[in-house]
N, C-alpha and C positions, 0 to 999 in steps of 0.2 A: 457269831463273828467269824468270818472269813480266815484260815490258816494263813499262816506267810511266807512268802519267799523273797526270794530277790538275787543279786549276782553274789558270785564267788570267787577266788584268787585259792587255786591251791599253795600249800605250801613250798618253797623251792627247795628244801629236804626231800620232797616226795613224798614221805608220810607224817600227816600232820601229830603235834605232841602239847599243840598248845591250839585255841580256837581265841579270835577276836571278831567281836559284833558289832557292826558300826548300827547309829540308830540315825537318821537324819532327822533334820527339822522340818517344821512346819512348812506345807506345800511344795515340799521335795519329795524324792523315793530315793531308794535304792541308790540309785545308778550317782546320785550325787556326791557319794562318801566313799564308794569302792576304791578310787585311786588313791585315796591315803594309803590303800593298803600294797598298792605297788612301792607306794615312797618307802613304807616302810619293809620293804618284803626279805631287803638286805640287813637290816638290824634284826629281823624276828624270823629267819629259815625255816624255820620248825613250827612259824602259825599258818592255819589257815586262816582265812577273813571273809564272812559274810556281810552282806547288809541291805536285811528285810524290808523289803518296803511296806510300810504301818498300812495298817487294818483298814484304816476308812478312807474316801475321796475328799480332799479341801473342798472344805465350802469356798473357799477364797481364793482356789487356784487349782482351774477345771482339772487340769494333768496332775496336778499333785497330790498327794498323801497325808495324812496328818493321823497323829497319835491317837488324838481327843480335838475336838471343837471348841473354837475361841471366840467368843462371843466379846468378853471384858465389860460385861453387864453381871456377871456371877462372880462374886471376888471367891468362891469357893468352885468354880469351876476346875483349876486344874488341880486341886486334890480330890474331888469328883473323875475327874479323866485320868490321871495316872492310875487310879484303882482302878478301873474300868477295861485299861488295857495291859494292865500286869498279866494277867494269866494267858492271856491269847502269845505274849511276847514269851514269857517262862515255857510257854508249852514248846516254841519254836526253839527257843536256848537248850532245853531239855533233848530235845529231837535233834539239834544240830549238835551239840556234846556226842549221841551215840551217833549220828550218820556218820561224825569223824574218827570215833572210837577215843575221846579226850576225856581226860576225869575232871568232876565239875573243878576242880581246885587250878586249874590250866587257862582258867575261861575270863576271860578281859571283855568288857563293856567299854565300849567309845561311843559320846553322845554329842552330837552339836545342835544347839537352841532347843526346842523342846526334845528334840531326843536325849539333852542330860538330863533332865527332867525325869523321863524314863528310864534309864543308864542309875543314876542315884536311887530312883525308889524300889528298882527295882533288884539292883546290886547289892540293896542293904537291908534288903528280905529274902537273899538267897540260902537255902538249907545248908547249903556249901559256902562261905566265903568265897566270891572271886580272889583273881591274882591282882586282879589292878579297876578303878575305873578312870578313864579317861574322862572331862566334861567341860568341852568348847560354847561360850558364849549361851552359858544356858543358868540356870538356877535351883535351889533346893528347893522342892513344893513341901511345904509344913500343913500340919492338921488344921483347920478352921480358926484355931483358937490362937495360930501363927505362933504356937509354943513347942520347939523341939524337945523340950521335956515330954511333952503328950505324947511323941512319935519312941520313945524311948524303948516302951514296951515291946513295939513291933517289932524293932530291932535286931536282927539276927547274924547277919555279919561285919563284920569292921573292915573290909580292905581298906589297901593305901589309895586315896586319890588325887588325882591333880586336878585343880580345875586352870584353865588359859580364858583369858578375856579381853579384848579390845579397849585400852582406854578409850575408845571416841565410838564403840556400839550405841547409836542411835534409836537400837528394835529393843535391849535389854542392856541396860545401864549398867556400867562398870562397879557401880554400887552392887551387885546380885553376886560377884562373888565373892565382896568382902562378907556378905550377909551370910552365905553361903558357906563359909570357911567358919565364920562360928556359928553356925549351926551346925556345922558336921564338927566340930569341938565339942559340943553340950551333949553329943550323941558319942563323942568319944572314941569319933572315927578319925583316923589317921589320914591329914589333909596338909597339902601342899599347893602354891597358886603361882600363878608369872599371868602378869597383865604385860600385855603388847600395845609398847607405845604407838601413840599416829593408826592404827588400826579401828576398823571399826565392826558391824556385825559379820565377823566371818574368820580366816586361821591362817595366820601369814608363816612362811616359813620357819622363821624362829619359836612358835607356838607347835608347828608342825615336829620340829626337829624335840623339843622339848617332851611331845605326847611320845613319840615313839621311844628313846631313850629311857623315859621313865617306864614305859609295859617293860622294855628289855632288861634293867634293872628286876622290876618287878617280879618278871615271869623265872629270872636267872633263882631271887631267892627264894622261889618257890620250890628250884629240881633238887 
C-alpha cells in the first residue's frame, strides 16, 4: 500500500508544538478538509495541520479517495477496512509526529464520514493517547459481533472525543452518533456530542466552531 501525503497549513507560532490530522471521507482527498484548518489556525497557533489523502482510488468517484471500499453487500466490510488501513495511516501519523518534531501526546485526529471511522479506530489504538479526536458525520466501526465489549481488549487509549452530526444527514443517520456515544461509553472512553439542527451530511459553522474549541481546550490540558 502506497505511503501518504497530502496538503499542509504550518503553524502561525512558526514552530509547530502540537500536530492535527484531518482524515476526509469517502470519495474526497486531502484538499477537502485542509481549510478547517485555516478556520481554525487562530484558536490553535501552535498546531500544524495536515490532511492525507487515503490510500486507494474510489471506486465510485474517479478523482476521489477512499479509506477502504463500500460495497454494502459485506455488513463486515468496514471492520475489515479500518484494519486494513490502520497501519499505512499510523505509519503516516508516526512520520508526521517527527517531520514536526511533536510528542505523540500533542496529536489530535479530525475525521469526517468515513474518515471518523478511521480517526476513532485508529485513535483508540494509539501507544500514546492522543489529545483529542474530533468525529463529523461518521460512525464507531465495532467487531462483527457488533459488541463493544469484544473491542475492549484492543483498547489502548482513552482520549476526550466529540463527535457533531447533522440532524437531517441523509448518507449516515443521526442515529450513528447516538450509537456511537455509547459505545465509546462501554469502552470507557470519554465522549461528548452536539447534533446540528436542519443540517445534513456535512459541518456547518456551529459544528465547526464547537470542533475547534473543543481540540483547544483539549490540547490546553494537555501543556
Amino acid at each position: 500500500m502506497a505511503e501518504l501525503d497530502g496538503p499542509r497549513l504550518a503553524p502561525l507560532s512558526g514552530r509547530a508544538r502540537q500536530l492535527v490530522v484531518f482524515l476526509h471521507g469517502y470519495g474526497a482527498d486531502g484538499n477537502d478538509l485542509i481549510e478547517l484548518g485555516r478556520v481554525w489556525q487562530q484558536l490553535l497557533p501552535q498546531a500544524a495541520f495536515v490532511s492525507p489523502h487515503a490510500p486507494e482510488p474510489c471506486a465510485q468517484a474517479p478523482v476521489g479517495r477512499q479509506w477502504f471500499g463500500l460495497t454494502f453487500r459485506d455488513p463486515n466490510e468496514r471492520w475489515v477496512g479500518v484494519n486494513k488501513a490502520a497501519p499505512v495511516l499510523n505509519r503516516f501519523i508516526d512520520a508526521e509526529l517527527k517531520r514536526q518534531n511533536v510528542p505523540p501526546a500533542a496529536l489530535a485526529l479530525v475525521g469526517f464520514s468515513q474518515g471518523t471511522m478511521m480517526a476513532l479506530h485508529v485513535g483508540l489504538r494509539r501507544a500514546v493517547p492522543p489529545a483529542a479526536i474530533v468525529g463529523y458525520s461518521g460512525l464507531l466501526v465495532l467487531p462483527p459481533d457488533n459488541n463493544p465489549a469484544t473491542a475492549i481488549a484492543e483498547i489502548t487509549s482513552r482520549p476526550p472525543v466529540l463527535l457533531v452530526h447533522g440532524d437531517q444527514d441523509e448518507l449516515i443517520p443521526a442515529q450513528a452518533l447516538l450509537a456511537a456515544a455509547q459505545g465509546l461509553a462501554a469502552l470507557e472512553v470519554p465522549a461528548q456530542w452536539h447534533l446540528s439542527a436542519g443540517v445534513g451530511h456535512g459541518i456547518d459553522p456551529e459544528g465547526l466552531r464547537h470542533g475547534g474549541e473543543f481540540l483547544a481546550r483539549s490540547f490546553k490540558s494537555r501543556s
